[in-house]
C-alpha positions as CSV (number, residue, x, y, z in Angstrom):
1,X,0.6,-42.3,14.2
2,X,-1.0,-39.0,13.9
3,X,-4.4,-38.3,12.5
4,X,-5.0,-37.5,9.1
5,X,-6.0,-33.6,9.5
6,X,-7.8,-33.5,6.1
7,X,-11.4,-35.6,4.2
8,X,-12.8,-34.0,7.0
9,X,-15.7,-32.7,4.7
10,X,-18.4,-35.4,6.3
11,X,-18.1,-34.4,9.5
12,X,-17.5,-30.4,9.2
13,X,-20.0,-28.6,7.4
14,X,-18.9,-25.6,5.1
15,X,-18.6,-22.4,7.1
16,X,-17.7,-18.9,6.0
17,X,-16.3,-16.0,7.5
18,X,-19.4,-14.3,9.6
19,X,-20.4,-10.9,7.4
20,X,-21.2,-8.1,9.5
21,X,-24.8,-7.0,10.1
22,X,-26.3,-5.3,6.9
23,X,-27.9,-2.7,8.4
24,X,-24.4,-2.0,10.2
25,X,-22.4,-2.7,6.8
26,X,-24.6,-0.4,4.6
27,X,-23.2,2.9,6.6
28,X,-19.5,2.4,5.5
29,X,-17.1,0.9,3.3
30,X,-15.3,-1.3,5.0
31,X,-14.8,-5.3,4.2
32,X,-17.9,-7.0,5.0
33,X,-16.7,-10.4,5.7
34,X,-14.7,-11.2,9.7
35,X,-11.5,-13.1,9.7
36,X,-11.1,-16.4,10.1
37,X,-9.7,-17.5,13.8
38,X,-6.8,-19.9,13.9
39,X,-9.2,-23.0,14.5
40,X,-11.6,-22.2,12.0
41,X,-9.4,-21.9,9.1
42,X,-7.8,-24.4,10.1
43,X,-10.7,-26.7,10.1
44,X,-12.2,-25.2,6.8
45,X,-9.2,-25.6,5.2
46,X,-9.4,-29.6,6.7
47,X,-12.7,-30.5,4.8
48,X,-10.6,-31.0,1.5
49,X,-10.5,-34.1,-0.3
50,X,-7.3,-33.9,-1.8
51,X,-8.3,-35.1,-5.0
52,X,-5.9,-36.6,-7.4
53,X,-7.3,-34.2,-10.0
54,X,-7.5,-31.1,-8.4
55,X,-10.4,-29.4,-10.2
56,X,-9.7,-26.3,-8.1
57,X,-6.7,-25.9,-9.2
58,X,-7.2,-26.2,-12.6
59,X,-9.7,-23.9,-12.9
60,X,-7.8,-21.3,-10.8
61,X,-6.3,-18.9,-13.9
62,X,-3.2,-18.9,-11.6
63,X,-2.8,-22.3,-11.1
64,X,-2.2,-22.2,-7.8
65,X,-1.4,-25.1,-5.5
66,X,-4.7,-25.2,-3.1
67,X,-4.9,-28.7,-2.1
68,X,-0.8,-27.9,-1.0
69,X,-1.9,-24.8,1.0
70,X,-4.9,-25.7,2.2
71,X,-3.3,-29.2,3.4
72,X,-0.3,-27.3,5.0
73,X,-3.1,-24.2,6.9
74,X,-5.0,-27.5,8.3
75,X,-1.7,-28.8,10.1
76,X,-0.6,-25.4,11.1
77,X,1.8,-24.7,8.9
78,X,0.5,-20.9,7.8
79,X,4.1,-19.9,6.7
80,X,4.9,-22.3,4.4
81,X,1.1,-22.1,3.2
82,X,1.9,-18.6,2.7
83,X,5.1,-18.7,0.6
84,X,3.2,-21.5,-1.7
85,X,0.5,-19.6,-2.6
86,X,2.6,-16.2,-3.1
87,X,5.0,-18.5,-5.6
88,X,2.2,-18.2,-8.1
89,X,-0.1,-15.6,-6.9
90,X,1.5,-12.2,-6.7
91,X,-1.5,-10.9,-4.5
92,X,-2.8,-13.9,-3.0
93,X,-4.5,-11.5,-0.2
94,X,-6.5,-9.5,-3.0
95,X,-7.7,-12.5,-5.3
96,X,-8.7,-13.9,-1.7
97,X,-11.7,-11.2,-1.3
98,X,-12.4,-9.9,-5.2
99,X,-12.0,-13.2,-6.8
100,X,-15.3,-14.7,-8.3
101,X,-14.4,-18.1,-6.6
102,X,-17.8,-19.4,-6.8
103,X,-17.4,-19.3,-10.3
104,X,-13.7,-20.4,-10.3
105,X,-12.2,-22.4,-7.9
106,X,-15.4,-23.1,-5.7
107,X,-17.7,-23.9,-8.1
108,X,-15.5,-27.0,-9.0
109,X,-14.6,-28.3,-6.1
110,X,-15.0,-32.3,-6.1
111,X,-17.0,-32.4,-2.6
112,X,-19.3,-29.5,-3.7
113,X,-20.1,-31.4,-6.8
114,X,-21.0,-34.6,-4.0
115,X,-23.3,-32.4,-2.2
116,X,-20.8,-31.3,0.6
117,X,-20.4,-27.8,0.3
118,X,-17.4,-26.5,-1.1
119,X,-14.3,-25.8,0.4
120,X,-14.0,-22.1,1.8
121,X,-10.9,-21.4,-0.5
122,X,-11.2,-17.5,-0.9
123,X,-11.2,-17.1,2.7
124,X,-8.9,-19.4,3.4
125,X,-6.5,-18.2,1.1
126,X,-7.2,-14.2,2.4
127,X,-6.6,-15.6,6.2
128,X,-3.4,-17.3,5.3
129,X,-1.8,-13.8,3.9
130,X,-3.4,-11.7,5.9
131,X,-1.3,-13.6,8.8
132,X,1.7,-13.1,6.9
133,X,1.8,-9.9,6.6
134,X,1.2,-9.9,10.4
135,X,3.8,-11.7,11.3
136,X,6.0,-9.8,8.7
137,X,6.3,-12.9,6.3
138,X,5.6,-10.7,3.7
139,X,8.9,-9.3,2.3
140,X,10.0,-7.0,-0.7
141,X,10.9,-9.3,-3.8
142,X,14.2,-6.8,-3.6
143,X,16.9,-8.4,-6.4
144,X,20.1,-10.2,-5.0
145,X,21.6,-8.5,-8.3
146,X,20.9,-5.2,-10.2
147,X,21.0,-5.6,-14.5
148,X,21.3,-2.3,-16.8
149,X,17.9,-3.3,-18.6
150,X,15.0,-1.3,-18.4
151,X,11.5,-2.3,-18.8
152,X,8.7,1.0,-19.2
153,X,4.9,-0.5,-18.1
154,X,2.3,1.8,-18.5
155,X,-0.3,1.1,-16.1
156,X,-0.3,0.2,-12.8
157,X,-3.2,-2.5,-12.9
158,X,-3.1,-5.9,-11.8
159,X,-1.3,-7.1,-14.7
160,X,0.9,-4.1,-14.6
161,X,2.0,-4.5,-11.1
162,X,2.6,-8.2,-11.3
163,X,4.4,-7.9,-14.3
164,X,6.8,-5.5,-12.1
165,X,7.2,-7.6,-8.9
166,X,8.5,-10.8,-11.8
167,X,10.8,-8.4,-13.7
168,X,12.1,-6.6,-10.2
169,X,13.0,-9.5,-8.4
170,X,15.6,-10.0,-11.2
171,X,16.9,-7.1,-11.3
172,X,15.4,-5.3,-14.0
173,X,15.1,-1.6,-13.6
174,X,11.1,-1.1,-13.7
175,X,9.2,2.5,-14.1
176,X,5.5,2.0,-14.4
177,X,3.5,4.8,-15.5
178,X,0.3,5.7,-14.5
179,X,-2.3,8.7,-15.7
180,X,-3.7,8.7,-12.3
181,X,-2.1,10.3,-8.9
182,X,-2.0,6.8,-7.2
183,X,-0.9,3.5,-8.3
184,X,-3.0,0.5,-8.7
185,X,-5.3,1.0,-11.1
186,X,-9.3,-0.5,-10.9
187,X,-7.8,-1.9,-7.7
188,X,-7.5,1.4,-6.4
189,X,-10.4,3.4,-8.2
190,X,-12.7,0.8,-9.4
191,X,-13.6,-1.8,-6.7
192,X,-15.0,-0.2,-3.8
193,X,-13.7,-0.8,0.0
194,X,-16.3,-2.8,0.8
195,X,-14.8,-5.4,-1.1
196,X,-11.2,-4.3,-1.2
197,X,-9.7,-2.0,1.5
198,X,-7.1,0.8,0.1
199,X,-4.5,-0.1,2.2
200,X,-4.5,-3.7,1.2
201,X,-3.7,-2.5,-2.3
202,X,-1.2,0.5,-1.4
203,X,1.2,-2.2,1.0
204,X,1.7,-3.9,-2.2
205,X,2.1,-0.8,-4.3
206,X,4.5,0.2,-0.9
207,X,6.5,-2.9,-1.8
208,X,7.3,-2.8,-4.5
209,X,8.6,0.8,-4.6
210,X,10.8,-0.1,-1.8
211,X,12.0,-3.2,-4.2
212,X,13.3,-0.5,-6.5
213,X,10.2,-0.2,-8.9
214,X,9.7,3.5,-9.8
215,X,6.2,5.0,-10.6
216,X,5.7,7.8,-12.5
217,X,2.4,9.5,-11.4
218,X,0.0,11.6,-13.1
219,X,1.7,10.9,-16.6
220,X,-0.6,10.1,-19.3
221,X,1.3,8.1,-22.3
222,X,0.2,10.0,-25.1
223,X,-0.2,13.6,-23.8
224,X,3.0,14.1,-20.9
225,X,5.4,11.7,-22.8
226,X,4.7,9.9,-26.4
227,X,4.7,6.4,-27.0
228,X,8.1,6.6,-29.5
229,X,10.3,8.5,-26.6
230,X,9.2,5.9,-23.9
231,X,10.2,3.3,-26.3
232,X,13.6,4.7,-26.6
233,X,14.1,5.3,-22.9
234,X,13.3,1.2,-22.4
235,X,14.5,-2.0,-23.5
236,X,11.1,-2.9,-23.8
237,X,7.7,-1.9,-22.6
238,X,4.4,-3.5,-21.6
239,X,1.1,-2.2,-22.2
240,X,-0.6,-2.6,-19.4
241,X,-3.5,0.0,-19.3
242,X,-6.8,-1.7,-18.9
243,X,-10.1,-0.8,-20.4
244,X,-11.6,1.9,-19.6
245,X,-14.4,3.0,-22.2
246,X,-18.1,2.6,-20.9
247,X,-20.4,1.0,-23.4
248,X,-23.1,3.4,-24.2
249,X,-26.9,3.0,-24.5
250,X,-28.3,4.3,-27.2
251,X,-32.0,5.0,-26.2
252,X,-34.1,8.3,-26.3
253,X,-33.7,10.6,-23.5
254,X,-30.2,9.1,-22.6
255,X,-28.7,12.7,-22.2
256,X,-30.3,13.8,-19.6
257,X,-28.3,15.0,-16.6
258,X,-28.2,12.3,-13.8
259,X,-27.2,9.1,-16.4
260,X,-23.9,8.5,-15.4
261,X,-21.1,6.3,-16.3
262,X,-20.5,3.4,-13.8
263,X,-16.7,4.0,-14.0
264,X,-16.9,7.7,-13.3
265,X,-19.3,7.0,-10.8
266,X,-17.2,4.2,-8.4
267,X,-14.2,6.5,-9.0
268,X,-15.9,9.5,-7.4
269,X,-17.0,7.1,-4.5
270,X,-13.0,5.5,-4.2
271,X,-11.6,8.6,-4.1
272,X,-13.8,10.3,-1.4
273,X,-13.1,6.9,0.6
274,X,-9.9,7.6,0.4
275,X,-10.0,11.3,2.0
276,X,-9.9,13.6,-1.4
277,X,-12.6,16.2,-2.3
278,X,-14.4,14.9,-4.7
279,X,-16.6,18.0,-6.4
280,X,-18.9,15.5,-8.0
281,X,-19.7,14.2,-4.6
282,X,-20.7,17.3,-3.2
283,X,-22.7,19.1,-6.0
284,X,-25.0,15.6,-5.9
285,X,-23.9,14.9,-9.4
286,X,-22.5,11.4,-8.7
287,X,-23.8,11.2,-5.0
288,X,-26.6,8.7,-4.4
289,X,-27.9,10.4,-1.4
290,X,-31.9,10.9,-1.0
291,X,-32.5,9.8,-4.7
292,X,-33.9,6.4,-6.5
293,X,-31.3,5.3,-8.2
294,X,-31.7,2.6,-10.9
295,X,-28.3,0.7,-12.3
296,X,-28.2,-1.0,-15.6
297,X,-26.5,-3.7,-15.8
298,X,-26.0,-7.9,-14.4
299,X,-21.9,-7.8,-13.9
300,X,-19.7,-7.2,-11.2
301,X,-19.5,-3.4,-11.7
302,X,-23.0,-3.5,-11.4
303,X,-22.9,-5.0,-8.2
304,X,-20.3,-2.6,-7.4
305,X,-22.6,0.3,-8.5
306,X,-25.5,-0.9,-6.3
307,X,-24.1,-1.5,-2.8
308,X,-22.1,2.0,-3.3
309,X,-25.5,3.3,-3.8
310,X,-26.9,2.0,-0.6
311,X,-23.6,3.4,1.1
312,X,-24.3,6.9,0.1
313,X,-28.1,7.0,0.7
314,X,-30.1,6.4,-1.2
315,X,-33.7,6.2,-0.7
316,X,-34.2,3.1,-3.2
317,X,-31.9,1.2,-5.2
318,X,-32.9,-1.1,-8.4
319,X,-30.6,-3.0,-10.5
320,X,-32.3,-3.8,-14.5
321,X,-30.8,-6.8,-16.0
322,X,-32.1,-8.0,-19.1
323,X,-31.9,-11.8,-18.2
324,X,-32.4,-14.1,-15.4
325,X,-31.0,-14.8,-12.1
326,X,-29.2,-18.1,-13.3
327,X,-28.3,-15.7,-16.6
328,X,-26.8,-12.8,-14.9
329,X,-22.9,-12.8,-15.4
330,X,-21.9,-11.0,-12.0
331,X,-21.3,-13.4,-8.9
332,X,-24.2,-14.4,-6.8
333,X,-22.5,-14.4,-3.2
334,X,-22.2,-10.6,-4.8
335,X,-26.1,-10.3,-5.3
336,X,-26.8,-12.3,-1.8
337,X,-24.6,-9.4,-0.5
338,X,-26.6,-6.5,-2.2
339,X,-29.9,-8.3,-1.8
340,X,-29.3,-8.6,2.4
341,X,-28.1,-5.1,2.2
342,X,-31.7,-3.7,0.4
343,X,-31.0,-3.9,-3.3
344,X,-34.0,-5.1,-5.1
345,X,-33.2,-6.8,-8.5
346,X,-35.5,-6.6,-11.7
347,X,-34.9,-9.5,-13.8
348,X,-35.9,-9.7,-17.4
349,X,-35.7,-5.7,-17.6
350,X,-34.2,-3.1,-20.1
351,X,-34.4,0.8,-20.7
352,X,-36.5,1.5,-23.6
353,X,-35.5,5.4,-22.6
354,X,-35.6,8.1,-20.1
355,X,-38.1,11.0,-19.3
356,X,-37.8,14.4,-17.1
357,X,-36.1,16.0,-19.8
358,X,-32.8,17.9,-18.9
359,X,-32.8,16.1,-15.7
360,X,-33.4,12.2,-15.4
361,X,-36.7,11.2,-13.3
362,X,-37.2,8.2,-14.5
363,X,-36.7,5.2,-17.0
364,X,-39.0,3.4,-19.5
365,X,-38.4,-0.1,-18.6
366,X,-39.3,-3.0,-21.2
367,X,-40.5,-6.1,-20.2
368,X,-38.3,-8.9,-21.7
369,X,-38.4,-13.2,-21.6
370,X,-35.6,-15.3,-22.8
371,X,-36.2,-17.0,-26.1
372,X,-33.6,-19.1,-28.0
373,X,-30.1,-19.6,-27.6
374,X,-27.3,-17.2,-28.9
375,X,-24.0,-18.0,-30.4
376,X,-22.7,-18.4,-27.1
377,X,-25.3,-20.6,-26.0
378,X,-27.0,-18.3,-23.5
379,X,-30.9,-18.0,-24.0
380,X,-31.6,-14.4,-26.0
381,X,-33.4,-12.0,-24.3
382,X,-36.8,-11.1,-26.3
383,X,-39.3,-7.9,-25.4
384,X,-42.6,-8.6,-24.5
385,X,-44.9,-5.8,-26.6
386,X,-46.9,-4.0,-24.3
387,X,-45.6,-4.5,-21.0
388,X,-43.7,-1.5,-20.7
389,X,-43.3,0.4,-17.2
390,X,-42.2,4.0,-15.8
391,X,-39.6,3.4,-13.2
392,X,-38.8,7.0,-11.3
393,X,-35.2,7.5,-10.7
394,X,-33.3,10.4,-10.1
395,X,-29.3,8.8,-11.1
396,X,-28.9,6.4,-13.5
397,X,-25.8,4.6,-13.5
398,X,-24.7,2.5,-16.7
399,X,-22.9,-0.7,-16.1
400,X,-22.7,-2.1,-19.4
401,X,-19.2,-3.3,-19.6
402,X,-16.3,-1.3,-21.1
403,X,-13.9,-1.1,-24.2
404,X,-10.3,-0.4,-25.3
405,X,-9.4,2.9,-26.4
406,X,-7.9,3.5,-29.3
407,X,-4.5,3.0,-29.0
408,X,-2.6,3.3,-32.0
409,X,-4.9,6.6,-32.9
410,X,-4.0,8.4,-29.6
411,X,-0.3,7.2,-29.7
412,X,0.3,8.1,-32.9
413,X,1.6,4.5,-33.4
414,X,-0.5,2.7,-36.7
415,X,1.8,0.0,-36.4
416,X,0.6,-1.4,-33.1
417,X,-2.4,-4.1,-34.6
418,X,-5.6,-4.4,-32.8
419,X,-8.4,-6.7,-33.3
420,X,-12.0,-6.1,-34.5
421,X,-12.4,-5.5,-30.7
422,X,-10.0,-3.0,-30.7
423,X,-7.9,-4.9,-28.2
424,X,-3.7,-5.2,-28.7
425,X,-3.0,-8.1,-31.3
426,X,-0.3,-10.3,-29.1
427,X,1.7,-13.9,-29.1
428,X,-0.8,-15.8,-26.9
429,X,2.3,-17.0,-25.0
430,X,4.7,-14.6,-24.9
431,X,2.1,-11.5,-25.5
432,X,4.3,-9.8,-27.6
433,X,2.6,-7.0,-30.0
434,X,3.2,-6.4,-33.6
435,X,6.2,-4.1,-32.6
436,X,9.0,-6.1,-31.1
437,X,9.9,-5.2,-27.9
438,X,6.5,-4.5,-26.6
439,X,4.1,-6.6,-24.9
440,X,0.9,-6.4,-23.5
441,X,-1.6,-7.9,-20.3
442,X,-4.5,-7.8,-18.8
443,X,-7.8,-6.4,-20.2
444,X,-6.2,-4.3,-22.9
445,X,-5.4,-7.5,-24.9
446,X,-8.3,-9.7,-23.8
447,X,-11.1,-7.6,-23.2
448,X,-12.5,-7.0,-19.9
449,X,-12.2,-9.6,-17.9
450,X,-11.2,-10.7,-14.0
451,X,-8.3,-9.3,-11.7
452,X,-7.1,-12.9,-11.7
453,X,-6.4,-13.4,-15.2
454,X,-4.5,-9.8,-15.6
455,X,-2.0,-11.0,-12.9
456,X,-1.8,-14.1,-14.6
457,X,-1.2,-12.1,-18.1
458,X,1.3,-9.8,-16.2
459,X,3.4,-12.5,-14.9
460,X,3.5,-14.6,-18.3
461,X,4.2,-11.3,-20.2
462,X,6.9,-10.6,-17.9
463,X,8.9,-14.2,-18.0
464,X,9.0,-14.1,-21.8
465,X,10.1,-10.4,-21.7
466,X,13.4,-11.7,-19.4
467,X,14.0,-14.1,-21.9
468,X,13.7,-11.5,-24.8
469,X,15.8,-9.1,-22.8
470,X,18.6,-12.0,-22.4
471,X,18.4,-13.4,-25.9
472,X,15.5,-11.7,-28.6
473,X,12.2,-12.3,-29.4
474,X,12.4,-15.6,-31.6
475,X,13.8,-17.0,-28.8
476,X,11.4,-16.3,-26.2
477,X,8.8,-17.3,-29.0
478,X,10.1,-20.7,-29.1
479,X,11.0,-20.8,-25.7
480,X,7.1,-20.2,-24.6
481,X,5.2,-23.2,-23.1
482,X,1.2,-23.7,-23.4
483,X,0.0,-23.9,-19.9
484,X,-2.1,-27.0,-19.4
């Protein structure tokens, strides 16, 4: 009888990929984390319980089978591991390294909870793909049958692009539109290669091109075509573009040269990584190099912001977040990372304001404590009178989260409804707008939010826009299932 090859988690400690020295990994951009070998993904993959309720699963926005995949990596099986977790991830290999699985899957995995350390699922689920597309697994999701229906997507996000690859494969004709000279969106020019190398995201964008999906670069929906002719040229269209408007801090001094946008600031850095002259770098107006640099803000762009920071040069970085450690919303393996690689962190800190006039040289920090709980149940923070502090810093990069742009305003379309938030109003199923025939993913309808739940959006977006396609809206409506 052959041996169980899983529950394994008693006698095999947790073990992650190893992470390249930091004092190595601070000079480039490349991944930080190794790939697992054969035998140790295989025996990470062994320590899971199989639980009857796969809390992994379920809190996975995808869904995907993990206790399947990781069963099948453990007995060797790495293609058919593969093909289950591409059935309901479309880029298994990217959600692998930027997913927040320590607060997703990892954090509620059954063995972690018994004091076991968690299941390595991230790294896992990268190893298994990356193999694939070694071993040429990975194949263009090319249609066995073309259809006359066109669908128009404008953006080329994560939502965007999944939402192609579903309607592709069934023969849809598919032209995405993108403002920017190369597909993929904040996979391209908003995570940084240290946690997502370009050519990991341009294979995908490769493959789907070569599955017949067309992308039409450098047009801006608005300004090189309007919203009403790219509606007639479509059966339908998806709104797909993101969020892209930095919150601003109102605060004297604020505009002062060398307080930059966090946005404008990691798309400087992605596009210099990927071989373009980037002005901004050069003049030292978004370049991190021999300055202190202070970033505001606790989420994942500002973790973004602060190990770029280090990667340019800079002779000191500090990141201000106005709560606590246990408070902050970014990911903590992401503030191990920037910690090990010489970011200090200033908890219970905010800019009161800015001196040095024309040009930044420092910020006014205030001194806060967390007092009561909010409506969302997180402690408030509360300044502490008296305790302010002159921080010097020549670049100062705001990370405060971002918001939609208007829309309907710059598309001349009043009849597309937004919400207080100024996000698209859509079906919660079948994320179809107020206008019929359009739909909507990703950020743009719920607000900023993970990579993960705009390919989730995408792909739901695009299954009830088949449906429309082949029969109208009421009955994709009705058709639509709630996802448990």
């Amino acid at each position: 009888m052959a041996r169980e090859p899983m529950l394994k988690f008693v006698d095999v400690n947790r073990d992650m990929p190893q992470k390249r020295d930091p004092s190595i990994r601070r000079n480039d951009f490349k991944e930080i984390y190794a790939e697992f070998a054969a035998q140790k993904a295989a025996e990470q993959a062994s320590r899971c319980s199989q639980c009857g309720v796969p809390y992994c699963q379920n809190h996975c926005p995808l869904h995907n089978n993990i206790p399947d995949w990781l069963r099948m990596t453990a007995s060797g099986r790495l293609k058919e591991a593969y093909e289950l977790a591409q059935a309901t991830n479309t880029f298994p290999e990217i959600c692998g390294r930027i997913c927040p699985q320590d607060r997703l899957c990892e954090g509620n995995c059954v063995i972690e909870q018994s004091g076991h350390g968690t299941v390595t699922i991230g790294s896992v689920e990268k190893y298994i793909t990356d193999t694939a597309w070694e071993n040429g697994w990975v194949k263009p999701n090319i249609p066995t049958a073309e259809r006359r229906e066109s669908v128009g997507i404008i953006g080329s996000g994560p939502g965007g692009l999944a939402a192609a690859d579903v309607l592709r494969a069934q023969g849809i004709q598919v032209t995405v539109y993108e403002r920017n000279d190369r597909a993929g969106g904040l996979l391209t020019y908003g995570i940084p290669g240290f946690k997502l190398e370009k050519d990991v995201v341009a294979r995908r964008v490769d493959q789907l091109a070569q599955a017949g999906v067309v992308f039409a670069l450098n047009t801006d929906v608005g300004k090189d075509i309007s919203f009403d002719a790219l509606r007639g040229m479509h059966d339908a269209v998806l709104i797909a573009t993101g969020v892209y408007v930095s919150r601003d801090l109102q605060a004297p001094g604020s505009g002062a040269g060398g307080i930059v946008r966090a946005l404008d600031y990691l798309t400087a850095s992605n596009r210099q990584d990927l071989g373009d002259e980037v002005e901004q770098i050069q003049s030292g107006e978004l370049n991190a190099s021999g300055k202190r640099v202070v970033v505001i803000g606790g989420g994942d762009t500002a973790m973004d912001c602060v190990r770029t920071a280090i990667r340019q040069g800079a002779d000191s970085v500090k990141c201000l977040y106005r709560r606590d450690r246990a408070n902050m919303p970014g990911s903590q393996r992401e503030v191990q990372n920037a910690e090990e690689e010489g970011v200090e962190f200033v908890w219970l800190a905010a800019p009161k304001g800015f001196t040095g006039g024309d040009a930044v040289d420092g910020v006014i920090v205030q001194k806060m404590r967390l007092g009561t709980p909010d409506a969302s149940g997180r402690q408030s923070p509360e300044i502490i009178e008296g305790a302010d502090y002159h921080e010097p810093a020549e670049l100062v990069i705001k990370a405060l989260g971002f918001l939609p742009e208007n829309l309907p305003q710059l598309w001349d379309t009043p009849e597309l409804e937004v919400t207080d938030w100024g996000t698209i109003k859509a079906h919660y199923l079948t994320h179809e707008t107020s206008i019929e025939g359009v739909y909507t993913c990703g950020d743009i309808q719920r607000g900023a939010s993970l990579v993960v739940w705009a390919i989730r959006d995408g792909r739901e977006a695009a299954q009830a826009m088949l449906t429309y396609l082949q029969q109208g809206a009421d009955v994709a409506r009705q058709q639509a299932k709630p996802r448990i």
